[in-house]
VONULUM-447173 format. One record per residue (C-alpha): y, x, z; residue in three letters. Coordinates in pm, whole numbers, padded with zeros to 5 digits, always signed. Each point is the difference from the previous one (the first is absolute). Layout:
<pts>
YXZALA;...
</pts>
This chain:
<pts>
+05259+05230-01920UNK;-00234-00205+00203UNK;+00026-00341-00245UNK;-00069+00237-00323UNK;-00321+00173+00191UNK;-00095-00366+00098UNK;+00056-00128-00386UNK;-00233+00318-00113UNK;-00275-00097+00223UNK;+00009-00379-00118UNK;-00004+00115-00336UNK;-00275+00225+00089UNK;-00231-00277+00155UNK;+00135-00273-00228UNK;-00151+00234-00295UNK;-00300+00009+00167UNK;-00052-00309+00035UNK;+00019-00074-00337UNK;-00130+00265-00205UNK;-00317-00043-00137UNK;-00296+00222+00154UNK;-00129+00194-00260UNK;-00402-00100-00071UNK;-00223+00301+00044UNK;-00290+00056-00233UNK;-00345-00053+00178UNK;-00346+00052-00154UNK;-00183-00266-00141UNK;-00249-00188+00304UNK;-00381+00064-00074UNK;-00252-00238-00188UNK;-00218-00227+00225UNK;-00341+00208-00055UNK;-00173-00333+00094UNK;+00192-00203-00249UNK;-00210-00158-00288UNK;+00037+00227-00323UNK;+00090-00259-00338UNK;-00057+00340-00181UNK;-00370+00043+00120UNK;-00061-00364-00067UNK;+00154+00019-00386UNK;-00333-00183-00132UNK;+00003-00298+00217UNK;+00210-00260-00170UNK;+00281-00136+00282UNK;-00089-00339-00030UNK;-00389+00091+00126UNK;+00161+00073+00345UNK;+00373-00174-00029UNK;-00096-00367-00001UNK;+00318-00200+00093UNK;+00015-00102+00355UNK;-00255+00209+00133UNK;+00001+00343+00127UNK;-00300+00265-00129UNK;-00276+00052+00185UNK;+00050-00296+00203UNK;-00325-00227-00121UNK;-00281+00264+00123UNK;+00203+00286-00105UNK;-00054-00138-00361UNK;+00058+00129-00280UNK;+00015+00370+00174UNK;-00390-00020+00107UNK;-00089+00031-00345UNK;+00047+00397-00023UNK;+00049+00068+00383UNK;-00259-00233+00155UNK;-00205+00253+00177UNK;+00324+00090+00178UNK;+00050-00357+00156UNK;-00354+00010+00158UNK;-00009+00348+00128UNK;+00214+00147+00276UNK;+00337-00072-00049UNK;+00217+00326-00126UNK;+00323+00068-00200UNK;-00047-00279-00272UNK;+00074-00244+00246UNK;+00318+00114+00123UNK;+00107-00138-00350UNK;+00013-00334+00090UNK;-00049-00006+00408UNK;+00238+00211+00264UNK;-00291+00029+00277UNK;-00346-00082-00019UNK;-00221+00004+00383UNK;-00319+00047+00019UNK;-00130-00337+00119UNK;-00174-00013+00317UNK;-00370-00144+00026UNK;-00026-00361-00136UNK;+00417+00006-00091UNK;+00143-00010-00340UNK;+00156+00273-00195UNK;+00400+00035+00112UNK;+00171+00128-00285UNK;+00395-00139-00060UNK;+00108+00019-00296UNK;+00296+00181-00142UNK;+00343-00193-00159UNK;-00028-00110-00312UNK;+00147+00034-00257UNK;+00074+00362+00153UNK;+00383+00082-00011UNK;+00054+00328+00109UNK;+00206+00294-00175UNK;-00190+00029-00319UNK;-00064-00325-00219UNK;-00289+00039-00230UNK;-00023-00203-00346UNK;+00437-00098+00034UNK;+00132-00279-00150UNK;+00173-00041-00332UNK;+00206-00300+00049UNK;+00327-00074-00190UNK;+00245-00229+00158UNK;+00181-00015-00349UNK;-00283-00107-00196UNK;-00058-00324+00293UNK;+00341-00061-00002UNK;+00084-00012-00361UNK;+00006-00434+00024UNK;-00001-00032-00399UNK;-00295+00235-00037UNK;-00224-00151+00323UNK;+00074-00389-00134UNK;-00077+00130-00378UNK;-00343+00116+00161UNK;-00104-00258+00253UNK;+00254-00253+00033UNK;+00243+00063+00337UNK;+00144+00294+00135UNK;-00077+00186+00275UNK;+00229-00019+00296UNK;+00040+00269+00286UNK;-00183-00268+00292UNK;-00310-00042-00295UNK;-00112+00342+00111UNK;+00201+00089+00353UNK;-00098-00325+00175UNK;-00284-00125+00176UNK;-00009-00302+00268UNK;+00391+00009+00013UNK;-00023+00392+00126UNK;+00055+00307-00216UNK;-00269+00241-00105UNK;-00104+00272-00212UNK;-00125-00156-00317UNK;-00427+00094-00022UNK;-00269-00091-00281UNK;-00025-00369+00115UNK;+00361-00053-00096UNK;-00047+00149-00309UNK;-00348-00203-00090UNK;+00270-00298-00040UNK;+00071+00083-00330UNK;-00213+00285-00064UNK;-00357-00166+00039UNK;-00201+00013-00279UNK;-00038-00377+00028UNK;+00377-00070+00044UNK;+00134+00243-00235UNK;+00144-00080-00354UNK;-00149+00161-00246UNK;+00108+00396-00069UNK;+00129-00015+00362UNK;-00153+00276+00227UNK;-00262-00092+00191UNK;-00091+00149+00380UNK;-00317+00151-00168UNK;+00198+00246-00200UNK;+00053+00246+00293UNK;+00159+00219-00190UNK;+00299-00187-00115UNK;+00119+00002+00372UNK;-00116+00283+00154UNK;-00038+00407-00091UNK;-00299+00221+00090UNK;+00190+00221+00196UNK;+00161+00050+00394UNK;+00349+00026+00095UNK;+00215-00053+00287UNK;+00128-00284+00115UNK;+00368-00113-00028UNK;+00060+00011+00350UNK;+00384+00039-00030UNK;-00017-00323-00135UNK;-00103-00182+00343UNK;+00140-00063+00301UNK;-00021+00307+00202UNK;+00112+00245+00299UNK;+00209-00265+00240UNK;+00068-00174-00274UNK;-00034-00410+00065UNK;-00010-00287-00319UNK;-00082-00355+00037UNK;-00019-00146-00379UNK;-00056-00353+00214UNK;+00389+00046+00137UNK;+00104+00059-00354UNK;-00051-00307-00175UNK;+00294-00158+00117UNK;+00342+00109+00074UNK;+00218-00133+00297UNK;+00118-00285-00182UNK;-00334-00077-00119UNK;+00024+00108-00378UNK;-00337+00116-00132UNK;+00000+00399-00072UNK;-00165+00061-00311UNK;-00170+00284-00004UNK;+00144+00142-00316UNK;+00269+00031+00205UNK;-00127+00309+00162UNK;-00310+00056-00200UNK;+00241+00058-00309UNK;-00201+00291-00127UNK;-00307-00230-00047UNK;+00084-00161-00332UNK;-00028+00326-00183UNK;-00256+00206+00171UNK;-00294+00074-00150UNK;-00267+00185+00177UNK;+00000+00039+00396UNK;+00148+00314-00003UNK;+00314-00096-00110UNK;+00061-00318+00169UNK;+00233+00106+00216UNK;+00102-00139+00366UNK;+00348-00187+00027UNK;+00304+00216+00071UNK;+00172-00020+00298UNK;+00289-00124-00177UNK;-00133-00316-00051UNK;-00090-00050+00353UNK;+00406+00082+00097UNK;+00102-00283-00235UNK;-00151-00292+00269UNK;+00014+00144+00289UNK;+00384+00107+00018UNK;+00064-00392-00119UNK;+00036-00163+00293UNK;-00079-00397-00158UNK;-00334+00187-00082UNK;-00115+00222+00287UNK;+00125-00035+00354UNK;+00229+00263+00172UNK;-00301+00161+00217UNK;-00232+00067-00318UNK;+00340+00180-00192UNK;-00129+00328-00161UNK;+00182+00252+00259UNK;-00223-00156+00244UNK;-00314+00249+00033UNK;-00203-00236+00142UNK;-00021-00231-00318UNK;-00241+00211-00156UNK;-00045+00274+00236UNK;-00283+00005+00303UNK;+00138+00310+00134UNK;+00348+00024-00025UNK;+00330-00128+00187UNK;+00331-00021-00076UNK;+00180+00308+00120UNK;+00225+00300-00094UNK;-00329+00194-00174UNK;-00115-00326-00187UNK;+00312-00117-00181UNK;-00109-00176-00350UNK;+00002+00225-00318UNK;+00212-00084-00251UNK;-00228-00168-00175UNK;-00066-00249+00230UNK;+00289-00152-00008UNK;+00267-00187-00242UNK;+00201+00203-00242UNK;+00307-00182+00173UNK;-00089+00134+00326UNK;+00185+00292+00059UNK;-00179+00317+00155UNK;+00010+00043+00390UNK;+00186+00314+00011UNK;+00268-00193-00200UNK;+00253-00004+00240UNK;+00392-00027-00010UNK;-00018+00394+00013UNK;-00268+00098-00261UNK;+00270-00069-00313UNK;+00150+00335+00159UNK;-00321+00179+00121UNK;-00186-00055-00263UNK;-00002+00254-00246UNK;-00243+00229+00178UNK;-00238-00290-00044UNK;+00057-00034-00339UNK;-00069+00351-00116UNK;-00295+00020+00262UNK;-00129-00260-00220UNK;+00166-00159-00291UNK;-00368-00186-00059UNK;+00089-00245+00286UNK;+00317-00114-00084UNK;-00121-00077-00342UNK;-00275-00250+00090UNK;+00323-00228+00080UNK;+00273+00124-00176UNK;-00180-00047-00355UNK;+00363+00083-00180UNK;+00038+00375+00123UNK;-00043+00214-00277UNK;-00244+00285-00076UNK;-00099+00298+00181UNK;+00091+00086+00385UNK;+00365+00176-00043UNK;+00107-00332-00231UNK;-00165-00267+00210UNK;+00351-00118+00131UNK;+00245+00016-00246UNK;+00036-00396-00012UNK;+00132+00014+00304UNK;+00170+00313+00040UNK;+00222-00057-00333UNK;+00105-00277+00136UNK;+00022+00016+00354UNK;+00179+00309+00096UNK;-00151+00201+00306UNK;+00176-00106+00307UNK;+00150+00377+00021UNK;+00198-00080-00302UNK;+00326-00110+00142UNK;+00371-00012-00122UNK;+00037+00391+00077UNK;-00332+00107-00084UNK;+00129+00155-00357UNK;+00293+00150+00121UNK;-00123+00141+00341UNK;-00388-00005+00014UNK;-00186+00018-00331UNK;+00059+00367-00050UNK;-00210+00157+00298UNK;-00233-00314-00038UNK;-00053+00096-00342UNK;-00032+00400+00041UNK;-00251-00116+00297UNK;-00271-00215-00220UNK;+00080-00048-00379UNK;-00319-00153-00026UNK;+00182-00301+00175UNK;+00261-00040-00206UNK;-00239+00024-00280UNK;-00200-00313+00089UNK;+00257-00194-00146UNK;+00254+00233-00137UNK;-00019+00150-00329UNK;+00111+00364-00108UNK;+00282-00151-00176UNK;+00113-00215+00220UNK;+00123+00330+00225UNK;+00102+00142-00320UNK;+00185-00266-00124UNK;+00177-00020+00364UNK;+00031+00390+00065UNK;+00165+00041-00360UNK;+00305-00191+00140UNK;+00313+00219+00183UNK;-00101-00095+00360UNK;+00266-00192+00177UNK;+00087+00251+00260UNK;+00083+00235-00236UNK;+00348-00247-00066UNK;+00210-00021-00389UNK;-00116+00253-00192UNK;+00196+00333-00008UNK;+00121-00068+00378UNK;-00311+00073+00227UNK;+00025+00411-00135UNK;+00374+00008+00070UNK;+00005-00092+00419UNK;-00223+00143+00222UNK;-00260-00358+00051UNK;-00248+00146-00215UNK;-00002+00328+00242UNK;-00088-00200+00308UNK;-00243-00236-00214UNK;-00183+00329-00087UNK;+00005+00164+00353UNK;-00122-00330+00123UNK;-00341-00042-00218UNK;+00019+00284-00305UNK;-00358-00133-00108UNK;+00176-00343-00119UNK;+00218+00230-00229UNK;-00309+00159-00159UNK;-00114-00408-00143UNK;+00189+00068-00285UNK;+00133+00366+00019UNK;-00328+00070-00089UNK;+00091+00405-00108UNK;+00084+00070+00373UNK;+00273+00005+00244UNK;+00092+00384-00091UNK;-00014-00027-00403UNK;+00192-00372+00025UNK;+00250+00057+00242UNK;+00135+00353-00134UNK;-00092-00100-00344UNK;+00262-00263+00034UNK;+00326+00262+00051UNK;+00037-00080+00399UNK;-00187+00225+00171UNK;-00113+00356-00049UNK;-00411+00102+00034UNK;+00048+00000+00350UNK;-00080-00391+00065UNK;+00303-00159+00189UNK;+00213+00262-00006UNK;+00281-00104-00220UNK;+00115+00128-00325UNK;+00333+00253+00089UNK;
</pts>
């Protein structure tokens, strides 16, 4: 009693551990009311205050002091909280102290998003055809041997009006690229939370073969706008790291502290499923679950799919590859004779998960053993104690009733076991 209540509360934590928590719908964050509005400034062509390399405002607050210069020499108020975080009065003789803000801003919303298509730059036939080499992942990802987002000056490499071939876009044509509009930004698709990532770490494996980054970035090839370039799966991180000529043994996926800040390894942090190699077998695999685990299985059949990919259909059939194969471990030499009856009468439904109507039928349509050569079991007096002893295993096949069979038969009178005189 006390190993099965220990078994329910491991089960109990282990599920914990592993379920997923369910994400809980939160309203969307507010705009920056300082933020510069693209839709108030419709009429001013991009490249008047987009000049590559140089942020606006930043020469004399030019181009902006053409319609707001009567702002920049009078007190300072809310305009200039669009490009400066603080601005201090200046004491007597001192300059003006006003820091300016990040830029280019990156918080929640993104104004004017991207269009990009990784397809279209990686289609090699189509970028040679056009300007004479392909583009490689490292053209756009790279800078000074570190990784970075990809900005206008990487794009001016091709895209320059003096560099481009001709009918090639040019970085003048705003438009191409980008969408008068705001949205929010893909922030599921960075590293997040406790969360750690070090592309630097991932360029080589243990044995120092390069990782291409196809290899995890497999998605890239065919996506097509940002929104649908979508971040590697976990399952290709499980492939390296549970090879132990590739990773070594303390960076192994069950290890929280690969990629997690904030978590240990422990009896409430045990690896998902997914985490680890379709080989591996489950924790709560043990020597004892083959015979435990049915409750399991019909708690949820979902589970044991994600590894047993040849179970059939829906959650009363999951099992019949095994179970028509493999009898239960209840099913021993005397189970027909002595034990399937009350087993049966107790839960069809059991029987019926691999059992068939006719297979009872075709069974049950046979004279029972007990009952001896036919025409002899009537005549003595066995079939009287058979039928004191259990007179529900009589009514199997007498289906008409004890009273209706047994006087019906010219041995006994209405009176049930009170013989014929």
């Amino acid at each position: 009693m006390g190993l099965a209540r220990v078994y329910c509360v491991f089960v109990v934590v282990f599920a914990m551990a592993c379920s997923q928590q369910r994400a809980v719908d939160e309203p969307l964050p507010a705009r920056d009311p300082s933020r510069l509005s693209h839709e108030h400034h419709a009429q001013v062509a991009c490249i008047e205050c987009h000049t590559m390399g140089t942020r606006p405002g930043s020469n004399d607050h030019k181009p902006c002091d053409r319609c707001h210069a009567q702002a920049f020499v009078s007190q300072p108020g809310e305009l200039c909280k669009v490009c400066h975080t603080a601005i201090v009065a200046p004491r007597q003789g001192e300059p003006l102290s006003a820091e300016l803000r990040k830029y280019p801003i990156e918080d929640l919303w993104q104004a004017e998003p991207s269009l990009f298509s990784h397809r279209m730059h990686l289609d090699n036939a189509r970028i040679e055809a056009v300007v004479g080499f392909h583009v490689t992942c490292a053209d756009c990802h790279v800078r000074d041997e570190k990784l970075v987002r990809p900005d206008h000056a990487t794009c001016t490499r091709c895209h320059a009006a003096e560099a481009s071939p001709k009918g090639l876009v040019t970085m003048a044509d705003c438009a191409h690229c980008h969408t008068a509009t705001s949205q929010l930004r893909t922030r599921a698709r960075l590293i997040r939370g406790d969360l750690k990532f070090d592309h630097t770490s991932h360029r080589t494996d243990r044995r120092g073969t390069q990782i291409k980054c196809e290899q995890c970035h497999a998605a890239s090839a065919v996506a097509t706008d940002v929104t649908n370039h979508a971040a590697p799966k976990i399952e290709s991180c499980v492939g390296c790291h549970d090879d132990s000529d590739r990773t070594p043994e303390g960076a192994r996926m069950r290890v929280c502290g690969t990629c997690h800040n904030g978590r240990t390894q422990g009896l409430a942090t045990l690896a998902p499923r997914s985490h680890l190699p379709a080989t591996e077998k489950p924790i709560d695999h043990t020597i004892a679950f083959r015979r435990d685990h049915a409750e399991a299985a019909e708690t949820n059949a979902a589970r044991c799919a994600t590894c047993h990919t040849q179970m059939s259909g829906n959650a009363h059939d999951t099992c019949d590859e095994c179970h028509q194969t493999m009898r239960p471990a209840d099913h021993r030499i005397t189970f027909r004779e002595l034990d399937h009856g009350p087993e049966a009468a107790a839960d069809r439904s059991r029987c019926a998960r691999c059992h068939v109507v006719e297979f009872c039928t075709a069974c049950h349509s046979q004279r029972p053993r007990s009952h001896g050569f036919p025409g002899e079991f009537a005549k003595g007096t066995e079939h009287a104690m058979v039928a004191r002893e259990n007179v529900r295993a009589c009514l199997t096949c007498h289906v008409d009733g004890i009273a209706s069979t047994c006087s019906g038969a010219g041995c006994h009178t209405s009176a049930v076991g009170a013989p014929k005189r």
